[in-house]
N, C-alpha and C positions, 0 to 999 in steps of 0.2 A: 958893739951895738950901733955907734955912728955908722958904720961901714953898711951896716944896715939899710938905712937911712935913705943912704946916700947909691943904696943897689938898684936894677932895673927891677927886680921885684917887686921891690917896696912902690916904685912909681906905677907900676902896673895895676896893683891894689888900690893903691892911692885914686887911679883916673878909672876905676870902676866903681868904688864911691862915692867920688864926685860924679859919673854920668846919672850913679840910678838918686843920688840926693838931686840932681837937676830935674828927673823925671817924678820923683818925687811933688818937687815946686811946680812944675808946669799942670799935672796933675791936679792939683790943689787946685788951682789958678783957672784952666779951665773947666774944672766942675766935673770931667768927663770920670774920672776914678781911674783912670787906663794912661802909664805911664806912652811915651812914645815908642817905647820899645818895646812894650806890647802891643800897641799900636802896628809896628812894623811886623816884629811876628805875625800879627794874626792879618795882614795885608801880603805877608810870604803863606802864610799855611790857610787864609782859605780857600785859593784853587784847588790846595792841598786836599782842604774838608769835604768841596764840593764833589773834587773826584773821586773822594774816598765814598761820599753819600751814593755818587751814583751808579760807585761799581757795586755799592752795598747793595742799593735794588734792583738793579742789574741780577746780583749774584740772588737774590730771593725770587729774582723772576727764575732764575734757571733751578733757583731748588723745586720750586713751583711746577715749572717745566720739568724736571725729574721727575716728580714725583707722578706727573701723566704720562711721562714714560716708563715710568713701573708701572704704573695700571695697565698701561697698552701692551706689556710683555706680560703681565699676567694673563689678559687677555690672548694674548695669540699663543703660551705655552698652553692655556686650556683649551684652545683652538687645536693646537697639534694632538694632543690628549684623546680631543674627541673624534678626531680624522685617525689615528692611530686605533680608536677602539673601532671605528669603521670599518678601517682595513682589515681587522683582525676578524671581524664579524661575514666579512666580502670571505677570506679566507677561508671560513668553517664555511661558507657557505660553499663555494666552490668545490671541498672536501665531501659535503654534505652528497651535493649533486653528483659526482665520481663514484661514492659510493652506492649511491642510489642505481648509482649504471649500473653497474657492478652487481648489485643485486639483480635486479631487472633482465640482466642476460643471464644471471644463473636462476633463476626460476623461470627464465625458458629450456634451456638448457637442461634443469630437471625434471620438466615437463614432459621431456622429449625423451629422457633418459632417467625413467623410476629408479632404476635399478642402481645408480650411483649415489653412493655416498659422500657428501662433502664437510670440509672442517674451513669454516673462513680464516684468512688470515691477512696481516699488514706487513708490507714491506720496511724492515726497517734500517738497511744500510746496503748501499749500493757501492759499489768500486769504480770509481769512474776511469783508470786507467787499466782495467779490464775490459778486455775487446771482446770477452765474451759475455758477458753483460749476468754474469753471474750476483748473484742475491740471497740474502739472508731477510729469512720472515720470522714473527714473534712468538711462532708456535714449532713446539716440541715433542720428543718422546714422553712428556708430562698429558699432551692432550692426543697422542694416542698416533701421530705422526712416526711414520718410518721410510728408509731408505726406499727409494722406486717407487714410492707417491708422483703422480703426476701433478704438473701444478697447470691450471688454468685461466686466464682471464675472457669471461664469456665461453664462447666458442671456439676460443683460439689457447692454443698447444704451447706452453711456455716455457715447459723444460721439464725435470725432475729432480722431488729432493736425490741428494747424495750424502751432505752431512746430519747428523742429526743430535743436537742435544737437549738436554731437560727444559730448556725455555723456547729453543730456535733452532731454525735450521737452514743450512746451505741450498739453494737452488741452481744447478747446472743448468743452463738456457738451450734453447736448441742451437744455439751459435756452438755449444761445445766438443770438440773433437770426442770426445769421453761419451756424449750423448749420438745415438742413431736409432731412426725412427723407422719402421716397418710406416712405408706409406701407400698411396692410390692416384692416380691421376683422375680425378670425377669425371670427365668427359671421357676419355679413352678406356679408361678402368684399368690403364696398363699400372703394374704392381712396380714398385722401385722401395728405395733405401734414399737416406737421407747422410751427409758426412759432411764434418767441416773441418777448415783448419784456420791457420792464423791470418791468412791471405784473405780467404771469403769472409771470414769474420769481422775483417777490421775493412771492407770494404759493405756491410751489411748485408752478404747471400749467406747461403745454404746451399751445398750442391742436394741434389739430386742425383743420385748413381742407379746403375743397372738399366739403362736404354742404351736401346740398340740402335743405331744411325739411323735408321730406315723408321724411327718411332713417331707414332701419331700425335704426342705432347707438343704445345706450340706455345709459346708467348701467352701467358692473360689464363692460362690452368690453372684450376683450385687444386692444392696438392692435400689429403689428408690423412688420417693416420688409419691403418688398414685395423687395428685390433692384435696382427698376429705378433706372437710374443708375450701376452699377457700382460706388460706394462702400460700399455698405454690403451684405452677402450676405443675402438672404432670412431669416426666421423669425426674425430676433432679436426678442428682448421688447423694446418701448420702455414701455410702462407702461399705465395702465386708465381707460377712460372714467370720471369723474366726475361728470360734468354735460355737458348739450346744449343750446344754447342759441342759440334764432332767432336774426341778423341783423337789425339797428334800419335798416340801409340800401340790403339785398335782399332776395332772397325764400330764400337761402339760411340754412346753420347752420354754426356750428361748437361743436366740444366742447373740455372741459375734461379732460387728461389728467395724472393722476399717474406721474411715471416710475418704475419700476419697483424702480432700486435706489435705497440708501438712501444719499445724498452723504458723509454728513457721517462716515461711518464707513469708510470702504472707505480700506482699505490694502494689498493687490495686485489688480492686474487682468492682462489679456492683450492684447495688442496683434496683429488678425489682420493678417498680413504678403501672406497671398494667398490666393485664394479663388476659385473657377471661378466664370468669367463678372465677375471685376473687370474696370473699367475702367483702359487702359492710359494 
């Protein structure tokens, strides 16, 4: 127990006793209640307090400020919202207007041609790494659609079905080797055929076969479908001479024809179901 006593512990204890019994006395003495070592503390922490206060408003100015920064992103995700329903409305609209064409050149078209039958239809998958611009529409052998249907947008010749099933059907384009047209040159009236392959296809022609060198067809000819054959009904547009161009291995020519509509855009067409003088 002396050993105690006489340890640095014991004097450690001892000289914190005696400091806070001094602050005690001084305390007393000067009235204040606040030993000096409270005193000191609170002369160390309140820079401490102050900085603590003014990160504290600080930080309720930025909850503050948050919190009109969630309003302002409420506001501009309901902004996108309502530009979003915009676009989608510009859309239909757009849709609206296409078909409306659409209709509009086929009641010319039937005006001019009582006698055809039509079944409208929608495009609805395209192959875009098909050079022949071949398409599937939403209508089927359920709506009375078969094989060697001509398909048209307006006035212009766009192919024929080939495949056919209960909801849809395949459309071969006139870009397709598989497809040829019994055609007419409108100014000349000289009679020719239509043929393609992989070359004119993926360069966007269509020949034109059966001229003869010496043939009156020139650049800027409406080329159209003759009737004969029974596939396809007279007058329609297939598209415009381009270019004419000798034969390297007879004495014949053939041209270079651009079809008439534009593939890459067309979203309804008509499908004629019958037609005086088709083939049975």
């Amino acid at each position: 127990m002396r050993n105690f006593f006489r340890s640095v512990k014991f004097k450690i204890v001892l000289s914190v006793l005696a400091a806070a019994l001094l602050g005690v006395f001084i305390a007393a003495v000067s009235g204040s209640g606040m030993s000096p070592l409270t005193n000191a503390l609170n002369t160390v922490m309140t820079p401490l307090n102050n900085a603590a206060k003014d990160l504290s408003e600080r930080l309720s100015g930025f909850n503050a400020g948050f919190v009109s920064s969630s309003k302002y992103l409420e506001e501009i995700d309901s902004l996108k919202k309502e530009i979003e329903s915009y676009k989608e409305q510009l859309v239909d609209y757009e849709k609206l207007q296409q078909k409306l064409s659409s209709y509009e050149e086929f009641l010319e078209v039937k005006s001019e041609n009582p006698d055809f039958s039509f079944t409208p239809a929608t495009i609805i998958m395209k192959d875009p790494l098909d050079v022949y611009s071949s398409f599937t529409i939403n209508k089927g052998s359920s709506d009375g659609i078969k094989p060697n249907m001509p398909v048209i947008y307006g006035k212009n010749l766009l192919g024929v079905i080939r495949e056919v099933g209960l909801t849809n059907s395949v459309v071969y384009s006139v870009f397709n080797p598989e497809v040829s047209i019994a055609v007419y040159e409108i100014r000349t009236r000289e009679n020719c055929y239509t043929e393609s392959d992989n070359v004119s296809a993926s360069e966007g022609y269509i020949k034109l076969m059966g001229l003869s060198r010496t043939t009156p067809v020139v650049s800027g000819g409406i080329v159209c479908s003759s009737g004969i054959g029974g596939i396809y009904p007279r007058d329609l547009i297939v598209g415009s001479v381009s270019e004419v161009i000798n034969s390297e291995s007879d004495i014949s020519a053939y041209a270079l024809v651009t079809p008439a509509a534009d593939f890459s855009n067309l979203i309804d067409v008509f499908v004629i179901t019958d037609f005086e003088g088709k083939a049975e």
